[in-house]
mmCIF file of the N, C-alpha and C atoms, coordinates in Angstrom:
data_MODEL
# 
_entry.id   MODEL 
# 
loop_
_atom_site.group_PDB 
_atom_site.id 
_atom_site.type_symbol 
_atom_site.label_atom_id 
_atom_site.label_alt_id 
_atom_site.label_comp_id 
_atom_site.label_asym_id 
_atom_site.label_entity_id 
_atom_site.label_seq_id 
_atom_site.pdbx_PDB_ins_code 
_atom_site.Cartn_x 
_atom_site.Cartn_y 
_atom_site.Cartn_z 
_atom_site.occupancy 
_atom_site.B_iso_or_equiv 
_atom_site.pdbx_formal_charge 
_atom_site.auth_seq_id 
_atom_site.auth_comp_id 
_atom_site.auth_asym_id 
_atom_site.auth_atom_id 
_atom_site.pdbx_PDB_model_num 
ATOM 1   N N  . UNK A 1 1  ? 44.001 11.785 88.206  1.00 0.00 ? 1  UNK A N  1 
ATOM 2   C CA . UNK A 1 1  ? 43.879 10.561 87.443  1.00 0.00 ? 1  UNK A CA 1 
ATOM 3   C C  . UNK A 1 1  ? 43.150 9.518  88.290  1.00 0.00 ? 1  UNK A C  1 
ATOM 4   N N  . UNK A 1 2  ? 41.908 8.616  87.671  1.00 0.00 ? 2  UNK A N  1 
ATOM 5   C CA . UNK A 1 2  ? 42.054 7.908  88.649  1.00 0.00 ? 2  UNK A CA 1 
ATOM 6   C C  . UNK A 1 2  ? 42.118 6.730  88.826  1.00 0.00 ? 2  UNK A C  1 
ATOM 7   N N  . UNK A 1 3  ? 42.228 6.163  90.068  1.00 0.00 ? 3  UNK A N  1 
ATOM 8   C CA . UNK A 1 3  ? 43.013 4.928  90.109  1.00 0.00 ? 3  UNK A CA 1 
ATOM 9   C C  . UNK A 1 3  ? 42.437 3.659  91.337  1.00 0.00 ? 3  UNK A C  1 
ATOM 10  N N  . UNK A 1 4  ? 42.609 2.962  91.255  1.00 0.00 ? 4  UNK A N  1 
ATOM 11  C CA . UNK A 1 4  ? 42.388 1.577  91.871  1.00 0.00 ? 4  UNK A CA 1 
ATOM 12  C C  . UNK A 1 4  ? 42.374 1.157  93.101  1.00 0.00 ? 4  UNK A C  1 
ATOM 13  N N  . UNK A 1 5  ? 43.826 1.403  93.006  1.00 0.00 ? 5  UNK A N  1 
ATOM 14  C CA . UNK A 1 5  ? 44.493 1.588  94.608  1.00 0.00 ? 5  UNK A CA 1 
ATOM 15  C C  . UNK A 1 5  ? 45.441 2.637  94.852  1.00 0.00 ? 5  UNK A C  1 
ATOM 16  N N  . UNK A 1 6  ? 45.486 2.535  96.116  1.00 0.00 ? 6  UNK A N  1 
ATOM 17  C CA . UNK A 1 6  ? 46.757 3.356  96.681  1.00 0.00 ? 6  UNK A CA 1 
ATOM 18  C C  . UNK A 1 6  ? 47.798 3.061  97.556  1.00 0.00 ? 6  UNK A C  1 
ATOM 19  N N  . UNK A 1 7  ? 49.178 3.273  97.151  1.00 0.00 ? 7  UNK A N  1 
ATOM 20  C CA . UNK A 1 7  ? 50.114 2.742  97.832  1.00 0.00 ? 7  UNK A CA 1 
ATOM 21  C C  . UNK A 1 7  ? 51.033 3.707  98.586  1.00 0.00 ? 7  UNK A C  1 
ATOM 22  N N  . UNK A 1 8  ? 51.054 4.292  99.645  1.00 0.00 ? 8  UNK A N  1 
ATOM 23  C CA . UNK A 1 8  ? 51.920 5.284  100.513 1.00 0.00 ? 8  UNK A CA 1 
ATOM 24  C C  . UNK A 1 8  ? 53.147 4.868  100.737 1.00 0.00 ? 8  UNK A C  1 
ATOM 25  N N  . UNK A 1 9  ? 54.139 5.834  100.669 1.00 0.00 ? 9  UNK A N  1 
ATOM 26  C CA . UNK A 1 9  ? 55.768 5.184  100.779 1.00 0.00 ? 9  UNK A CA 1 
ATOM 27  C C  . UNK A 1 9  ? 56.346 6.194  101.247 1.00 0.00 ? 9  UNK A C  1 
ATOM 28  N N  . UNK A 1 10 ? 55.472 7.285  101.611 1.00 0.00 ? 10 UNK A N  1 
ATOM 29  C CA . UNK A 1 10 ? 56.138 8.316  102.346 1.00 0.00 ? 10 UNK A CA 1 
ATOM 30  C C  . UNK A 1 10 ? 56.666 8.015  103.788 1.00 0.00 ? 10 UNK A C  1 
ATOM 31  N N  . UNK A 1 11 ? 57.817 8.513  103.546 1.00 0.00 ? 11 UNK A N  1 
ATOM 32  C CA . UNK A 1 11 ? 58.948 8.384  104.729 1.00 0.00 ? 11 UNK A CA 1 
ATOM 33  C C  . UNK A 1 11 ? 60.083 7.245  104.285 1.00 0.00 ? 11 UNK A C  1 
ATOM 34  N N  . UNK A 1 12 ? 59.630 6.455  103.697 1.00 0.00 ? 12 UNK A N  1 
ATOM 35  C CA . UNK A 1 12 ? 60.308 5.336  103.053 1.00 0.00 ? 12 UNK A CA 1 
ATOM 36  C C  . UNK A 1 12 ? 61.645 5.991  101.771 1.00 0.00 ? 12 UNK A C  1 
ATOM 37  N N  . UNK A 1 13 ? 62.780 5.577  102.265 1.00 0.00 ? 13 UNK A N  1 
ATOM 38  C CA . UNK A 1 13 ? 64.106 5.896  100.659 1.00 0.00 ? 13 UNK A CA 1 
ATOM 39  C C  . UNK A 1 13 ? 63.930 4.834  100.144 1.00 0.00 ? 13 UNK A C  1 
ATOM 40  N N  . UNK A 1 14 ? 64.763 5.087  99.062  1.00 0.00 ? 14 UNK A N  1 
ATOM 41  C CA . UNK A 1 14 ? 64.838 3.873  98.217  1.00 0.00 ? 14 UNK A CA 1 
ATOM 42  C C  . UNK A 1 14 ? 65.543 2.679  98.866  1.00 0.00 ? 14 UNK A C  1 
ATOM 43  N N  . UNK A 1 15 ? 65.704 1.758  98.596  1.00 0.00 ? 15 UNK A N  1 
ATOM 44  C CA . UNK A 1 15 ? 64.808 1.167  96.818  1.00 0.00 ? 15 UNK A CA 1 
ATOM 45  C C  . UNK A 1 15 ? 63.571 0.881  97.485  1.00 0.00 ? 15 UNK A C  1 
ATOM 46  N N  . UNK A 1 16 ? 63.357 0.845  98.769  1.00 0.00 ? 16 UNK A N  1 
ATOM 47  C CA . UNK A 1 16 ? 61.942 0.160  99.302  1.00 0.00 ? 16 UNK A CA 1 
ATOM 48  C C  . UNK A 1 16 ? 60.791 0.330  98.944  1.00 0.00 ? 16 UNK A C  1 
ATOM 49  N N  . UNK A 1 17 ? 60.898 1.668  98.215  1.00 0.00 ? 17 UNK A N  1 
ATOM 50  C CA . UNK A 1 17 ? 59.250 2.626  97.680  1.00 0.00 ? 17 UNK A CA 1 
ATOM 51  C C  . UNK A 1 17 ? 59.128 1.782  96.264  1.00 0.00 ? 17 UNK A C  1 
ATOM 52  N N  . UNK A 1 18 ? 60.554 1.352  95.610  1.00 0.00 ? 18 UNK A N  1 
ATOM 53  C CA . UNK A 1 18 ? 60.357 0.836  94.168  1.00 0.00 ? 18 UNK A CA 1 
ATOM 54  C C  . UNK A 1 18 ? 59.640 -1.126 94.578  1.00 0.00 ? 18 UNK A C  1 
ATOM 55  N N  . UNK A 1 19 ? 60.543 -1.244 95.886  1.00 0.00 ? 19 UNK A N  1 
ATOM 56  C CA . UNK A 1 19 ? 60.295 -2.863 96.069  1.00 0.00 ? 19 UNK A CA 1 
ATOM 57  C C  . UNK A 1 19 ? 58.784 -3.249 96.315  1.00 0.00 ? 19 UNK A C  1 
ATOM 58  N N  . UNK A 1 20 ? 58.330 -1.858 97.058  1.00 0.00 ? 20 UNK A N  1 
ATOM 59  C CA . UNK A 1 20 ? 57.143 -2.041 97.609  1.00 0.00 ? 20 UNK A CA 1 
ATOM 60  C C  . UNK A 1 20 ? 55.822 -1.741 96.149  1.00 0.00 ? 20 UNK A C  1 
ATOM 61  N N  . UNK A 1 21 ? 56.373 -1.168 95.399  1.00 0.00 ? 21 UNK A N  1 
ATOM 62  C CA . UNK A 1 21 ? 55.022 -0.760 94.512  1.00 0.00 ? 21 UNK A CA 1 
ATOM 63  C C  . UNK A 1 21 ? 55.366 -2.178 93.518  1.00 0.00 ? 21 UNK A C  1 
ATOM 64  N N  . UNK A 1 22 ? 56.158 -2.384 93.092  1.00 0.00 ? 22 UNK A N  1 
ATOM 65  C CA . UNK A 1 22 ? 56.489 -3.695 92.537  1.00 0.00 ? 22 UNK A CA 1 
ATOM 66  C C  . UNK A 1 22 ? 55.987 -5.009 92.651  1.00 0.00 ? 22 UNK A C  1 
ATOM 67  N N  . UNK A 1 23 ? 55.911 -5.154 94.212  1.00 0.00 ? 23 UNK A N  1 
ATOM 68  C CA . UNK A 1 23 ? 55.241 -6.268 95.071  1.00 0.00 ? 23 UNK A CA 1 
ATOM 69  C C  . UNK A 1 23 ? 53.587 -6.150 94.855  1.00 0.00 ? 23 UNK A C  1 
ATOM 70  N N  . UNK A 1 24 ? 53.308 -5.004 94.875  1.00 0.00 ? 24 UNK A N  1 
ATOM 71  C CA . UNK A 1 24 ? 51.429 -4.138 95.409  1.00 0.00 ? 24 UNK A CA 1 
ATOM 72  C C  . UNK A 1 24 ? 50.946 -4.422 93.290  1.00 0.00 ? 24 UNK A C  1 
ATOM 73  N N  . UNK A 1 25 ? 51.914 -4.399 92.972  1.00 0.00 ? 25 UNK A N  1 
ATOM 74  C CA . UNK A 1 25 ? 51.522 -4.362 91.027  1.00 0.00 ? 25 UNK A CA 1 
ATOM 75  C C  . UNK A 1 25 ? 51.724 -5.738 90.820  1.00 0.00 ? 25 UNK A C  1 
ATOM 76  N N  . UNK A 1 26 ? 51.955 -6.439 91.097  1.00 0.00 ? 26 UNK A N  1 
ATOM 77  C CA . UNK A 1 26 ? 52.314 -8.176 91.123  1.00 0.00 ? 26 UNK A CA 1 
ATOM 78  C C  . UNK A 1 26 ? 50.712 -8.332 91.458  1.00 0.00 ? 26 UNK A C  1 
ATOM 79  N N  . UNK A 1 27 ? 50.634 -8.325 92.659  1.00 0.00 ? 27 UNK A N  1 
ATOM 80  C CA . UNK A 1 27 ? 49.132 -8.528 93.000  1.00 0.00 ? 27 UNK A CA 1 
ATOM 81  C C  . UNK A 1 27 ? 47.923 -7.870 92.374  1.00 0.00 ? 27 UNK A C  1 
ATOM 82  N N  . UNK A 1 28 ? 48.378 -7.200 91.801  1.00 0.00 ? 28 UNK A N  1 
ATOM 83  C CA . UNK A 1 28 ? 46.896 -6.192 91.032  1.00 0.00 ? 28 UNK A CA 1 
ATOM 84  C C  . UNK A 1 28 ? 46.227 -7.017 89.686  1.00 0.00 ? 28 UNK A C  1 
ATOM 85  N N  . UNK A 1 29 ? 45.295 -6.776 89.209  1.00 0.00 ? 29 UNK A N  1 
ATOM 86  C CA . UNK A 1 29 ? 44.647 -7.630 87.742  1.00 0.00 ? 29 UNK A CA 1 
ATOM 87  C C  . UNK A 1 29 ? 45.129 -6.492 87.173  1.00 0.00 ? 29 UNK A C  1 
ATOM 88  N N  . UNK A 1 30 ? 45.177 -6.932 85.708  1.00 0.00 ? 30 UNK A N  1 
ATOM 89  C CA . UNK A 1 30 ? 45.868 -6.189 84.424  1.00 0.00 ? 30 UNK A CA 1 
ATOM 90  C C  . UNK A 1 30 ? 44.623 -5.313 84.194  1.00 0.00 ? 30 UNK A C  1 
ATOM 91  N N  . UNK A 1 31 ? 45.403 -4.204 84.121  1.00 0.00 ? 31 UNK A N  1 
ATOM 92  C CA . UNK A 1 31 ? 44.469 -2.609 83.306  1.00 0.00 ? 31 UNK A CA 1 
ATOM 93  C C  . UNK A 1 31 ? 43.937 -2.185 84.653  1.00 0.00 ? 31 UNK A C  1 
ATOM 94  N N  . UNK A 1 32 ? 44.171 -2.441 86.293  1.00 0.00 ? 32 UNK A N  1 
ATOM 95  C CA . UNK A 1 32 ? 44.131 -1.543 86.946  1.00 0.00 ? 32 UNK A CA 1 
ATOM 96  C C  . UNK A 1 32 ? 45.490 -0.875 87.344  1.00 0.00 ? 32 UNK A C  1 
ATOM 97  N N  . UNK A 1 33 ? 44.840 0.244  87.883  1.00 0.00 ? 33 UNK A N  1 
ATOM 98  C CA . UNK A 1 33 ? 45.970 1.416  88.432  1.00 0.00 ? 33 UNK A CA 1 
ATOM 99  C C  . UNK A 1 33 ? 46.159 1.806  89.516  1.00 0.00 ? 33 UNK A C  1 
ATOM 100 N N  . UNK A 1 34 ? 47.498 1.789  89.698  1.00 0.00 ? 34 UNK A N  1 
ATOM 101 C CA . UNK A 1 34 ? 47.863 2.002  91.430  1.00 0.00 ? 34 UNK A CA 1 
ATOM 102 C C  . UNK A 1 34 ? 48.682 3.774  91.354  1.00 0.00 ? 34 UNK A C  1 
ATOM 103 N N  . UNK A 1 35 ? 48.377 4.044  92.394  1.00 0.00 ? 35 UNK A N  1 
ATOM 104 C CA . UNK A 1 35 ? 48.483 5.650  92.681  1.00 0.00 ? 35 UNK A CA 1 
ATOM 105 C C  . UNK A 1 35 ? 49.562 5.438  93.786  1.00 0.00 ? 35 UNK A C  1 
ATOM 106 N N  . UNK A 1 36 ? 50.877 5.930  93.544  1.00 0.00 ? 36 UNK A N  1 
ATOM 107 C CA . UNK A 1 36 ? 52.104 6.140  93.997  1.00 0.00 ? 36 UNK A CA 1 
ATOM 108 C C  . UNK A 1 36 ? 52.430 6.796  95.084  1.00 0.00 ? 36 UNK A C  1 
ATOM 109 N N  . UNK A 1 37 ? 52.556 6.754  96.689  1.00 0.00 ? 37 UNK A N  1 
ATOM 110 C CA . UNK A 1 37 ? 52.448 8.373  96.803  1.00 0.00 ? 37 UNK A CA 1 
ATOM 111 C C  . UNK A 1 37 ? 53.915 8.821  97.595  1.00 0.00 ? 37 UNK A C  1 
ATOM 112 N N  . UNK A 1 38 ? 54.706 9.191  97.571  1.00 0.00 ? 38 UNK A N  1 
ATOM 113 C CA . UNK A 1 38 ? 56.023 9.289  97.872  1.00 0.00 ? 38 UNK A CA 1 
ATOM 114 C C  . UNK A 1 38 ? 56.218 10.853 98.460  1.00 0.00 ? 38 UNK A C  1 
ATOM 115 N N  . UNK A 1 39 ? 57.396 11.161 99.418  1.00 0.00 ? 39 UNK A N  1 
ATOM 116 C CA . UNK A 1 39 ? 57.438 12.678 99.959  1.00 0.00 ? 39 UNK A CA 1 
ATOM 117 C C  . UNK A 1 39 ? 59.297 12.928 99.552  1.00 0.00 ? 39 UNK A C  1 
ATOM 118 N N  . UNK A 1 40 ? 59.673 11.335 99.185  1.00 0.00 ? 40 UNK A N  1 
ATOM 119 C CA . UNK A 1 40 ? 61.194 11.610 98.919  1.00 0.00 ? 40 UNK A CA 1 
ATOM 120 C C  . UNK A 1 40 ? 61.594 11.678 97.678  1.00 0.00 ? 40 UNK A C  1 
ATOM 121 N N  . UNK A 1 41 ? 61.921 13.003 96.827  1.00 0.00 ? 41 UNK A N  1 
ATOM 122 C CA . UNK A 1 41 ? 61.935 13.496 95.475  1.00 0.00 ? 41 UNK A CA 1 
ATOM 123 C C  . UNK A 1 41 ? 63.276 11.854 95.051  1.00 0.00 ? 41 UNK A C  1 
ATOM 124 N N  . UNK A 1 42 ? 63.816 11.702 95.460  1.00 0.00 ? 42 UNK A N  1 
ATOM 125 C CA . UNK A 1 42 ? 64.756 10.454 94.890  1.00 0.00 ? 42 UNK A CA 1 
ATOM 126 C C  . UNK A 1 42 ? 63.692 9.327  94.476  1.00 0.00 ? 42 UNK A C  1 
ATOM 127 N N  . UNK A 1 43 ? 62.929 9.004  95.405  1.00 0.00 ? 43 UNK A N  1 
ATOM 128 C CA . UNK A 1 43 ? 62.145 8.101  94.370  1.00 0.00 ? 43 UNK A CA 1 
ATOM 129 C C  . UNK A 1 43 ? 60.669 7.999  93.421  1.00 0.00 ? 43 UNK A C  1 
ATOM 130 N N  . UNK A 1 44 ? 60.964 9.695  93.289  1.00 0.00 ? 44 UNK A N  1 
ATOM 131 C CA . UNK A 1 44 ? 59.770 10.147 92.000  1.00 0.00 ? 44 UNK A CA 1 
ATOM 132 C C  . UNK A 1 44 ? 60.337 9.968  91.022  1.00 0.00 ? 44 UNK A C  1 
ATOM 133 N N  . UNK A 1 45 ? 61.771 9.494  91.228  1.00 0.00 ? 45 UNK A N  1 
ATOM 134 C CA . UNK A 1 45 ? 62.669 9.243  90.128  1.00 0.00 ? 45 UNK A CA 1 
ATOM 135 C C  . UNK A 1 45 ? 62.989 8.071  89.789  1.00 0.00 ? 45 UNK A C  1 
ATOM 136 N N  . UNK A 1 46 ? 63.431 7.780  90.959  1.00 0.00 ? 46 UNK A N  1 
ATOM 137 C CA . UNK A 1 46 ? 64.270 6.011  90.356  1.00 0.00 ? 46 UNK A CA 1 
ATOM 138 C C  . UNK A 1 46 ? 63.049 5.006  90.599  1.00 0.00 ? 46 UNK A C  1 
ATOM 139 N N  . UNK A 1 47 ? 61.645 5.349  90.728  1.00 0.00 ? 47 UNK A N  1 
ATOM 140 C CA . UNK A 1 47 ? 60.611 4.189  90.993  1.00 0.00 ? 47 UNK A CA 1 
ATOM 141 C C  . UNK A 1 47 ? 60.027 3.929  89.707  1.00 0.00 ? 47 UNK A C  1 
ATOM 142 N N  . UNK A 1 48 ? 59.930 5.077  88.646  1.00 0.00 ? 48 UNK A N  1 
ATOM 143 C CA . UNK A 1 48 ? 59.409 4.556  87.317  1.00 0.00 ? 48 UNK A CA 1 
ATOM 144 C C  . UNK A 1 48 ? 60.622 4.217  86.709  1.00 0.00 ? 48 UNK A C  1 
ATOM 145 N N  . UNK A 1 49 ? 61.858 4.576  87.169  1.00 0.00 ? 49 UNK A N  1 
ATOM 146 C CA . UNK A 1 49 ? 63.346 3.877  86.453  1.00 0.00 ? 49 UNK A CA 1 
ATOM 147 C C  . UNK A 1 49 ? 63.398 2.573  86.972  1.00 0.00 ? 49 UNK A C  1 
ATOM 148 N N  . UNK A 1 50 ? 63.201 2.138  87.651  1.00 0.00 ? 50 UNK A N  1 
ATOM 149 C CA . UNK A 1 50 ? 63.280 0.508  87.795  1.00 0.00 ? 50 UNK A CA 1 
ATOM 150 C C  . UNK A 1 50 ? 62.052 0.082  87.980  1.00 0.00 ? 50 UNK A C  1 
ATOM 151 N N  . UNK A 1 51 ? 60.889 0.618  87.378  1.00 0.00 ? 51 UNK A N  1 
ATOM 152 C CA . UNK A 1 51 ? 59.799 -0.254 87.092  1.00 0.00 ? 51 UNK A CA 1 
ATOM 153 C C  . UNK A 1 51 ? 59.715 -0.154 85.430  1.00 0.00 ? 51 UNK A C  1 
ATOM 154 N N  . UNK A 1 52 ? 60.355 0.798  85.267  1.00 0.00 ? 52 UNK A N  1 
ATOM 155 C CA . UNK A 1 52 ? 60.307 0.168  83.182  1.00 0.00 ? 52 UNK A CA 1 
ATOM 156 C C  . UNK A 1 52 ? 61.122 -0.652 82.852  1.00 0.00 ? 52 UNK A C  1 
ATOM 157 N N  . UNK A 1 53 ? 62.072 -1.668 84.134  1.00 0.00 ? 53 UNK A N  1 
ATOM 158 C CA . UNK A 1 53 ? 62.308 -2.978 83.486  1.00 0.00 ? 53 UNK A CA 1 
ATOM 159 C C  . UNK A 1 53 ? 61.492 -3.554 83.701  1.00 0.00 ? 53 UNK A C  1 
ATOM 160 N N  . UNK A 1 54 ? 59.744 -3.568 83.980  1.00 0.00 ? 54 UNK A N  1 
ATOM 161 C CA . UNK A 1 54 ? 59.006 -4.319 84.304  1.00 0.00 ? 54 UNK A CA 1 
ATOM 162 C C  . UNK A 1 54 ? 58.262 -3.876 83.211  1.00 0.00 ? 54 UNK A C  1 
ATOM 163 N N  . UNK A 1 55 ? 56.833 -4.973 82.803  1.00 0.00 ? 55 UNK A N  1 
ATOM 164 C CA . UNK A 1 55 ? 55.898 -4.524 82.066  1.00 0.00 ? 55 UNK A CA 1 
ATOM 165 C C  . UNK A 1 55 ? 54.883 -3.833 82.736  1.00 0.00 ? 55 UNK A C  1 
ATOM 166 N N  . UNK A 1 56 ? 55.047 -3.347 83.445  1.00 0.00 ? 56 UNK A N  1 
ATOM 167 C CA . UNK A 1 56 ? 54.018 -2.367 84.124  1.00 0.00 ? 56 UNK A CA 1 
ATOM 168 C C  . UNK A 1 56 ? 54.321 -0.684 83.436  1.00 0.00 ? 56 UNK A C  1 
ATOM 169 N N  . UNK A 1 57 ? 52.993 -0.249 83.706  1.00 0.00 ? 57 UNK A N  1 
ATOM 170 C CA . UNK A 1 57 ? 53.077 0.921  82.394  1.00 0.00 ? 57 UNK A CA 1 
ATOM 171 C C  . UNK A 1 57 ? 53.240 2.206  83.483  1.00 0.00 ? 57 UNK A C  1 
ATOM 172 N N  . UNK A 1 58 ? 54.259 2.992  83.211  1.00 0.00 ? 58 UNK A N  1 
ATOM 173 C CA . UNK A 1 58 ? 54.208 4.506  84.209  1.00 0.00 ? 58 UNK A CA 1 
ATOM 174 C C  . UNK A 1 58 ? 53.406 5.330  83.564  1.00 0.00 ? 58 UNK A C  1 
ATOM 175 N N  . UNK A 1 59 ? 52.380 6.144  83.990  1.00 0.00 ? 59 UNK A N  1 
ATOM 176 C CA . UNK A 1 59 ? 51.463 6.636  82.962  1.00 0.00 ? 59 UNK A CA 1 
ATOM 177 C C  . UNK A 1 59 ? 51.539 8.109  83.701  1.00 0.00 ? 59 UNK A C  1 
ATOM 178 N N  . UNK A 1 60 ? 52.312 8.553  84.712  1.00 0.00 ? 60 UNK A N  1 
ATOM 179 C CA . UNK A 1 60 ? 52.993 9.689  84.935  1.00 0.00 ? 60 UNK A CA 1 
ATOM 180 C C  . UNK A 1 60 ? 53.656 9.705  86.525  1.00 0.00 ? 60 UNK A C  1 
ATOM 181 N N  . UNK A 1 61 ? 53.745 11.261 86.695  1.00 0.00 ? 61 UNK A N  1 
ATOM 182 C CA . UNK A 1 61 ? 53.979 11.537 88.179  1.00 0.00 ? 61 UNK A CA 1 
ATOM 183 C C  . UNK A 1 61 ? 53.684 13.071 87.901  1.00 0.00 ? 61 UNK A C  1 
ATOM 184 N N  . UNK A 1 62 ? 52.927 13.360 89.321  1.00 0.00 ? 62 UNK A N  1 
ATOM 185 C CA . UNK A 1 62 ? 52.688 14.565 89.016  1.00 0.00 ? 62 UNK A CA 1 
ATOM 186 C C  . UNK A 1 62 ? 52.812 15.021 90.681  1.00 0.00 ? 62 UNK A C  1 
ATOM 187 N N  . UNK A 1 63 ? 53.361 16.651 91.180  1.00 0.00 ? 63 UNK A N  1 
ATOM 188 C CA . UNK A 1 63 ? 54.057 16.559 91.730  1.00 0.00 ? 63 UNK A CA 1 
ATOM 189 C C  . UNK A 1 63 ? 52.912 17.787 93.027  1.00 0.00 ? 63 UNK A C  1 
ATOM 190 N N  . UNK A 1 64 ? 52.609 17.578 93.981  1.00 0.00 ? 64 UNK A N  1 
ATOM 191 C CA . UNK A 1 64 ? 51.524 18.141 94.606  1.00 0.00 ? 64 UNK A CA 1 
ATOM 192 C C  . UNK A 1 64 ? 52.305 19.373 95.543  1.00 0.00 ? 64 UNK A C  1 
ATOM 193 N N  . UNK A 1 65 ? 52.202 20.576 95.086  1.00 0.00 ? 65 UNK A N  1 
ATOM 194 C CA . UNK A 1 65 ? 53.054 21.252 95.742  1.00 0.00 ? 65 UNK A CA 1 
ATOM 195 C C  . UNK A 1 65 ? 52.592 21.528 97.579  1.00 0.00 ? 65 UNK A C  1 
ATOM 196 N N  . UNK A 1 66 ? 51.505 21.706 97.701  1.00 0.00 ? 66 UNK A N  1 
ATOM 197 C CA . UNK A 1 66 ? 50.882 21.874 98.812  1.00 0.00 ? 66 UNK A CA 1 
ATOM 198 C C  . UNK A 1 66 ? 51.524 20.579 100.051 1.00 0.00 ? 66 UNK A C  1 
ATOM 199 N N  . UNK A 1 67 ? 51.293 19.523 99.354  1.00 0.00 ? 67 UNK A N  1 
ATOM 200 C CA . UNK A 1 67 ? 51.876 18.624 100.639 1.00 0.00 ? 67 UNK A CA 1 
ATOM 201 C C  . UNK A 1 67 ? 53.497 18.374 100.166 1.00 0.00 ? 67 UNK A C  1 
ATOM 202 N N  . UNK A 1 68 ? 53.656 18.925 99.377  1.00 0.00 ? 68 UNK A N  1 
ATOM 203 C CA . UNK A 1 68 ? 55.181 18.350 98.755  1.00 0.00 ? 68 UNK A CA 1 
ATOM 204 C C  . UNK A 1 68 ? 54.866 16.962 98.683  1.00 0.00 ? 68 UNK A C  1 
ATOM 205 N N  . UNK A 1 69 ? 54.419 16.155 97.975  1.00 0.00 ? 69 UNK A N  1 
ATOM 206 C CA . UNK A 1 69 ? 54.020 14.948 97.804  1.00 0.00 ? 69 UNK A CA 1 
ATOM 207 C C  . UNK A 1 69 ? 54.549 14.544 96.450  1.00 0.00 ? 69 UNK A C  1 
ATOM 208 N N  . UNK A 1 70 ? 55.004 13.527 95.567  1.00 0.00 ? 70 UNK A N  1 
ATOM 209 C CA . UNK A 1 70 ? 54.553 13.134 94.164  1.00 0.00 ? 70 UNK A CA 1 
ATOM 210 C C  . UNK A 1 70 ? 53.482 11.924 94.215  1.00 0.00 ? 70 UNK A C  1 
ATOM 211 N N  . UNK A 1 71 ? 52.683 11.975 93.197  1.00 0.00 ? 71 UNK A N  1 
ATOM 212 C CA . UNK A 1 71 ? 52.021 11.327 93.134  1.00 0.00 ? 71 UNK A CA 1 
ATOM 213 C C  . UNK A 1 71 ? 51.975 10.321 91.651  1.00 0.00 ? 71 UNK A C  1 
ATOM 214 N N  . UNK A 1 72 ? 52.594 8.829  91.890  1.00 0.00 ? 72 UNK A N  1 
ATOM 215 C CA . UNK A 1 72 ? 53.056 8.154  90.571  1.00 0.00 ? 72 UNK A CA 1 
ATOM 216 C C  . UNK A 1 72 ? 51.967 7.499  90.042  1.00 0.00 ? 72 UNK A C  1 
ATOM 217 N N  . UNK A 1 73 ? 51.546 7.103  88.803  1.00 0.00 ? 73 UNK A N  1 
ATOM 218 C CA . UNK A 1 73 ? 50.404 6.318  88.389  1.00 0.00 ? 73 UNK A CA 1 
ATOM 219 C C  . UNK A 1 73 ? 51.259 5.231  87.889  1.00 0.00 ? 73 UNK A C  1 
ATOM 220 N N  . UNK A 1 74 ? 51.113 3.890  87.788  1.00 0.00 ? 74 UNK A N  1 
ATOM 221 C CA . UNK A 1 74 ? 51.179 2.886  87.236  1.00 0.00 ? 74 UNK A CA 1 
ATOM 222 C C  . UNK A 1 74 ? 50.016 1.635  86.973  1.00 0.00 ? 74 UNK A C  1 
ATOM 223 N N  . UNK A 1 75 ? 50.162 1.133  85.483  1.00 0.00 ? 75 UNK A N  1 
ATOM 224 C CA . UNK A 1 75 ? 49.535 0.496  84.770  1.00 0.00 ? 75 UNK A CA 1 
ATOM 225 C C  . UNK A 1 75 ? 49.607 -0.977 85.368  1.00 0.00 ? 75 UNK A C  1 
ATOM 226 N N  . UNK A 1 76 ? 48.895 -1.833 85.483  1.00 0.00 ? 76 UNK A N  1 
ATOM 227 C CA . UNK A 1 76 ? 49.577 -3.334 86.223  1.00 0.00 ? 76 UNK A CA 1 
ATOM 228 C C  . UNK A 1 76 ? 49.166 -3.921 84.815  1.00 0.00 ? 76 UNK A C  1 
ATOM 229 N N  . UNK A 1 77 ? 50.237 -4.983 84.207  1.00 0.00 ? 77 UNK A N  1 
ATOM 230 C CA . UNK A 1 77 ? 50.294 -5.352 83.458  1.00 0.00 ? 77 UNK A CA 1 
ATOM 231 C C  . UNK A 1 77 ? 50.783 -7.069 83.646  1.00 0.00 ? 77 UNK A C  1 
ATOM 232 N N  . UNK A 1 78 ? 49.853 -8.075 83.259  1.00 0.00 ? 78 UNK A N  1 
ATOM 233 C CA . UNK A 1 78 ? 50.393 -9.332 83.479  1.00 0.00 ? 78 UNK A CA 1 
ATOM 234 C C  . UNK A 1 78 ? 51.715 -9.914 82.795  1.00 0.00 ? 78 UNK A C  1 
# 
């Protein structure tokens, strides 16, 4: 998919990976996309769960077996 920016949070647990893409989508202009990139399966989970109380759009996660990586897309939305 592609995307705008990129935000690394590998090595990082929660909630910091959710605080940190939260903060990085605040700053973005509306209708670009930030690329997620996480190595801790807990927050391929709870980072689009506490960003859909936000208006920012999760537009997936898709999961890179080779590096064990996920990789999240989100929408920045004003």
């Amino acid at each position: 998919m592609k995307c705008d920016m990129e935000l690394n949070v590998c090595g990082l647990v929660c909630p910091v990976p959710a605080l940190k893409t939260k903060k990085q989508l605040m700053k973005m202009r509306p209708g670009t996309v930030l690329k997620v990139i996480t190595d801790y399966k807990p927050a391929s989970e709870s980072v689009p769960r506490d960003l859909a109380k936000t208006k920012h759009k999760h537009l997936g996660t898709d999961f890179i077996e080779d590096d064990e990586q996920w990789y999240m897309y989100f929408e920045a939305v004003k």
